[in-house]
C-alpha positions in Angstrom: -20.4 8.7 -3.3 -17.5 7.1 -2.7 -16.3 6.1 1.2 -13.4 8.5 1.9 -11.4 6.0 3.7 -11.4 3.4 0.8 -8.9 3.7 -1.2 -8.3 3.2 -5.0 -8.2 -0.1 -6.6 -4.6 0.7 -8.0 -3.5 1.5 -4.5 -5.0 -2.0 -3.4 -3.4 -3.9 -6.5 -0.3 -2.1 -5.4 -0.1 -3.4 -2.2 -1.0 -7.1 -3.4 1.9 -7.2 -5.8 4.5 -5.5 -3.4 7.0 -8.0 -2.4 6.8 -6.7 1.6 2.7 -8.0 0.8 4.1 -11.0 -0.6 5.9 -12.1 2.4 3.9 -11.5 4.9 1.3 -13.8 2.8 3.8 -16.5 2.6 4.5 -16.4 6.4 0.8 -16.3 7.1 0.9 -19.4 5.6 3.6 -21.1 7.7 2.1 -20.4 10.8 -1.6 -21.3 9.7 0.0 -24.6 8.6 2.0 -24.3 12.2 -1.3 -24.0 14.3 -2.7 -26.9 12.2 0.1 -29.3 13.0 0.4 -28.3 16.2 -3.6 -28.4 17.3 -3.3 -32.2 14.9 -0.4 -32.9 17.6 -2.5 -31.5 20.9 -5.6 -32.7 19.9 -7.6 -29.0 20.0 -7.4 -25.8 18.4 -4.1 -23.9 19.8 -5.2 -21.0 18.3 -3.8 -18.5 15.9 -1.8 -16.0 18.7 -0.3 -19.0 20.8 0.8 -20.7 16.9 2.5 -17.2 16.4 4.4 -17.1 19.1 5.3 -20.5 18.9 6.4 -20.5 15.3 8.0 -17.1 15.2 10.2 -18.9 18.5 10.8 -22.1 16.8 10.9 -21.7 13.1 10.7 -18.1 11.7 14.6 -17.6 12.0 15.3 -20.5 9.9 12.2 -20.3 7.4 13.2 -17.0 6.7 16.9 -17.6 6.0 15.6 -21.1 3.4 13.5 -18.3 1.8 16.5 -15.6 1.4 18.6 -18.4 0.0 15.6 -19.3 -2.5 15.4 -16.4 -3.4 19.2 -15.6 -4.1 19.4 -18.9 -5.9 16.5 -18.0 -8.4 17.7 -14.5 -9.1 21.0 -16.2 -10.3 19.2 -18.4 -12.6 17.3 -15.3 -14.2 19.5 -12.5 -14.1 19.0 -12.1 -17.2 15.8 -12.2 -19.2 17.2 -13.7 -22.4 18.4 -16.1 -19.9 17.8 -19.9 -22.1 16.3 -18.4 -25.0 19.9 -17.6 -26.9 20.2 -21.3 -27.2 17.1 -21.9 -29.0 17.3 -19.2 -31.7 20.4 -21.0 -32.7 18.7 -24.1 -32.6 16.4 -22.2 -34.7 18.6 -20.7 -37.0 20.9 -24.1 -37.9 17.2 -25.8 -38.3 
């Protein structure tokens, strides 16, 4: 009998993939790298609410904007998804 507050694995998968999932990971992993440079710097563990504040107060603004503009950068490069291959079938094709 399953648990009636799990949910199913497609919901779960779901979530991973989602891009709002996604970015939350990758900001978890600023301010874990934040807390570690910071308690390095101090020389004991600042903890992961006092590297929060800190980061979201020093860096957030500016890690999120270098992010947006990755992001917008990338998508131009691969707006299309023959994007590069057109080249090589006419490689191919003189070959």
């Amino acid at each position: 009998m399953t648990h009636p507050a799990q949910e199913p694995s497609t919901s779960r998968e779901f979530v991973k993939q989602s891009s709002l999932y996604q970015e939350f990971l990758a900001e978890r992993e600023e301010i874990l790298k934040h807390k570690w440079l910071e308690s390095e710097r101090l020389g004991y563990d600042i903890g992961f609410e006092r590297a929060l504040l800190d980061w979201i107060r020093k860096h957030r603004e500016s890690w999120r904007a270098a992010r947006r503009q990755q992001h917008a950068s990338h998508q131009s490069h691969s707006s299309s998804p023959f994007a590069g291959h057109a080249g090589e079938s006419a490689e191919k094709k003189a070959q």
